[in-house]
N, C-alpha and C positions, 0 to 999 in steps of 0.2 A: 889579773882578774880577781875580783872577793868573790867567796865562798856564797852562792845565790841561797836563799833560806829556802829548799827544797826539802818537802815533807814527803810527798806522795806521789810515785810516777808511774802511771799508766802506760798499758802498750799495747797494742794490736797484735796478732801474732802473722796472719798470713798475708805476706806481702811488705809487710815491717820489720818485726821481731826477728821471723825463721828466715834465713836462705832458702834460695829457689828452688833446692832439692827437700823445703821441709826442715830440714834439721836446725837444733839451735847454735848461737854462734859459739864456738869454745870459752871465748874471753866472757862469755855472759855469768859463769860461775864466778868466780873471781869478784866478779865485780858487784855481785848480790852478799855476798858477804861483809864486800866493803862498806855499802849501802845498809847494810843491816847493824855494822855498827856505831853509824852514824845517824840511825834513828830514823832511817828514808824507808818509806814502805812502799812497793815493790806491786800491782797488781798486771798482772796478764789480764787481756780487756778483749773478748773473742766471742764469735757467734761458734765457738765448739762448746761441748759440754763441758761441763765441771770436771767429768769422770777424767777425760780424756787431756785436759789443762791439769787435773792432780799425777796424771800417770808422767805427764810431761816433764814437772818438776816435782819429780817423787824424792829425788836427794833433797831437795828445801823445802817441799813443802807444808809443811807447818808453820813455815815461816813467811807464807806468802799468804797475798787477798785474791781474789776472785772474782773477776766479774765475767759471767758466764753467759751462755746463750742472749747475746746480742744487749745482754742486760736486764735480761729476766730472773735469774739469779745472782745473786750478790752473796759472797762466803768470808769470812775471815777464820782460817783454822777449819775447827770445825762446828763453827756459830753461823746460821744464816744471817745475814742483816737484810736482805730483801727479797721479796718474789713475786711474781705477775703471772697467775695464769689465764689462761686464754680459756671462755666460757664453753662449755663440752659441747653446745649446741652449733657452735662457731666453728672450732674444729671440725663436727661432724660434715659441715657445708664445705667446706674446703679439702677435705676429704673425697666427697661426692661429686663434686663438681673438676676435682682433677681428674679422676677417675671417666667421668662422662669427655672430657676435653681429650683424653688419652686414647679412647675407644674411637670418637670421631676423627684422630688421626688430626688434629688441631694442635697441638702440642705432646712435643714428646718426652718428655718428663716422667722423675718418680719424687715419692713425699716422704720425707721423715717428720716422725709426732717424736717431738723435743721434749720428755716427761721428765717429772725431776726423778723417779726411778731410774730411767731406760730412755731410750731412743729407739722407736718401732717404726719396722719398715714391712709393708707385702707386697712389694716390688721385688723380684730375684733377679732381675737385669743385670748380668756381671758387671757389666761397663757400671753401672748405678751401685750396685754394692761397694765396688773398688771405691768410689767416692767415698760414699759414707765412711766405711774403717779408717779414712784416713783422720775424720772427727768425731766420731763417735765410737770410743771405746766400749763403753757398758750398749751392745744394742741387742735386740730380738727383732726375729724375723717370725711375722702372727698371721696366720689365715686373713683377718680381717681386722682394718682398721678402726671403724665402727667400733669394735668391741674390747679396745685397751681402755684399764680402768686405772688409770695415772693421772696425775696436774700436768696437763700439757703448758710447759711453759714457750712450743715456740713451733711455728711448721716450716721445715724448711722442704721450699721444693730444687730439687735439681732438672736443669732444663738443657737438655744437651746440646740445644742450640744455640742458647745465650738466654740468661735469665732478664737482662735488660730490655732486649729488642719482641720477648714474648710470653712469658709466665708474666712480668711484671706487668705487663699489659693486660692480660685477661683477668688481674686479679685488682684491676685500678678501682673499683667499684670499692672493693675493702677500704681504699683507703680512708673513707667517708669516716669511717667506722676505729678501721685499725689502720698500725703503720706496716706498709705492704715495702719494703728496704731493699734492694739490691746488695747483698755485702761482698761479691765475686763474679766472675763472670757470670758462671752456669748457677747460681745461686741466688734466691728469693725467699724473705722471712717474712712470714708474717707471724705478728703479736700484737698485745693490746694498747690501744693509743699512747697508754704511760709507758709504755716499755722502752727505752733506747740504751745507752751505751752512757747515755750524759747523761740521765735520771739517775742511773747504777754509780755513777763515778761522785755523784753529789750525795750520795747516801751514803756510800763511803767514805767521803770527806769529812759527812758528818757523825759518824761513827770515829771518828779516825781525831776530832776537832782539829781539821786541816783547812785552808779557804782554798779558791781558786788560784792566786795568787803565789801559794806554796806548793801548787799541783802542774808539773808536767805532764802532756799525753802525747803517742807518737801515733798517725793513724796514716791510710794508703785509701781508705777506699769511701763508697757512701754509709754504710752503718758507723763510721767513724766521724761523721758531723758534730755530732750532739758533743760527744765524749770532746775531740775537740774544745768545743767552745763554756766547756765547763772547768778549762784551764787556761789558767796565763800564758804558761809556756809552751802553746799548740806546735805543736811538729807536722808537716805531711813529706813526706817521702820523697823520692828524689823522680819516683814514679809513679805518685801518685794521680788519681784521677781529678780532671780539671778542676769539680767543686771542692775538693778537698784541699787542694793547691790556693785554692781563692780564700778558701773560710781560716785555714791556722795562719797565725801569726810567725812564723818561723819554716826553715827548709833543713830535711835532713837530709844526709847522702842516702845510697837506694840501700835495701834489705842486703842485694849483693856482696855488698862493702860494709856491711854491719855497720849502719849508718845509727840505728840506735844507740848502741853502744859506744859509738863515736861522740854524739852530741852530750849524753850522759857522761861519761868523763870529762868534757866539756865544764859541764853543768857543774857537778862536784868539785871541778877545779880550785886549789888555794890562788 
């Protein structure tokens, strides 16, 4: 097999990247090293924060790109190269209207406002905190939502019944407007129509003067579409969900079996 002309590879983290308990796969060090002196740049591509993607890879990070909150921020180092936030009026409606959906017992759900500060919740729901800490490192817990004064770059709601089968639906109006994204079970983003994962990866491309071409991406779920199709060497997972399985050009073994990693040595092979 020749050496594929691989500049830039993207990854998804949950449900890709991490094992099912979360953690990263051991061989993943090693092999970002190798990558790094071979001139392959390396971006984790995740609806978690920034804060919490730099705590992850705090041994390399300097050495890594960023694409954050679903693709609403874009980082290399510590240079932003892009950002989308969502109009505060906008927010405030989605805000309010969870809240009212919540009280009517219509959905049971809490909401994180995704700032490029913080990530604010006034939701105390244990079950709903435990979620959040798991992505959102830098967060505050605030009397009121209404009254955080940050660039909301993204809202995500958690729906403990399944984000697919009911937040996503009550919030299908947005989509007119914005892109309303299942990226998890219990999980629903909403942000501004240019926001995706594939806007974020072609910005870095072009920061990077990388094409599609010389870009890998491995993804599992639906916020991983776009990211996908703004690479040649699309990956979906071995568990992926059905559209995602339809849209990449390629199959990797599952997260399980550090199927990333697997294809990526692959890929760098002489």
């Amino acid at each position: 097999m020749t050496v594929r002309d691989i500049r830039l590879i993207a990854v998804d983290m949950d449900g890709t990247l991490l094992l099912p308990d979360g953690s990263v796969p051991d061989g993943l060090w090693s092999l970002l090293g190798r990558l790094r002196e071979r001139g392959i740049a390396f971006a984790p591509a995740s609806g978690r924060q920034l804060e919490t993607l730099q705590q992850t890879f705090a041994a390399v990070d300097g050495e890594l790109d960023y694409i954050a909150e679903n693709g609403a921020y874009v980082v290399r180092g510590d240079v932003e190269v892009s950002s989308d936030a969502v109009d505060p009026a906008v927010a405030a409606s989605v805000v309010s209207r969870l809240r009212a959906a919540v009280a009517e017992g219509t959905l049971r759900a809490g909401l994180v406002l995704c700032g490029k500060r913080s990530a604010y919740v006034e939701d105390t729901d244990p079950r709903f905190l435990a979620e959040v800490e798991k992505y959102y490192a830098r967060r505050e817990v605030v009397a009121d939502l209404l009254t955080v004064d940050d660039q909301i770059l993204k809202l995500a709601i958690y729906d403990l019944d399944g984000g697919e089968e009911h937040s996503a639906p009550a919030f299908a109006d947005l989509a007119q407007t914005h892109r309303v994204v299942v990226s998890g079970h219990h999980w629903v983003d909403i942000m501004n129509a240019t926001v995706n994962k594939g806007v974020a990866l072609r910005a870095l491309q072009e920061a990077l003067g990388v094409t599609a071409e010389q870009t890998a991406a491995f993804g599992d779920y639906l916020n991983d579409l776009e990211m996908l199709g703004a690479a040649h060497w699309s990956y979906a997972m071995a568990d992926a969900h059905p559209e995602v399985v339809a849209a990449a050009r390629f199959r990797a073994p599952s997260n399980a079996d550090a199927g990333v990693l697997t294809v990526i040595e692959e890929l760098i092979a002489p």
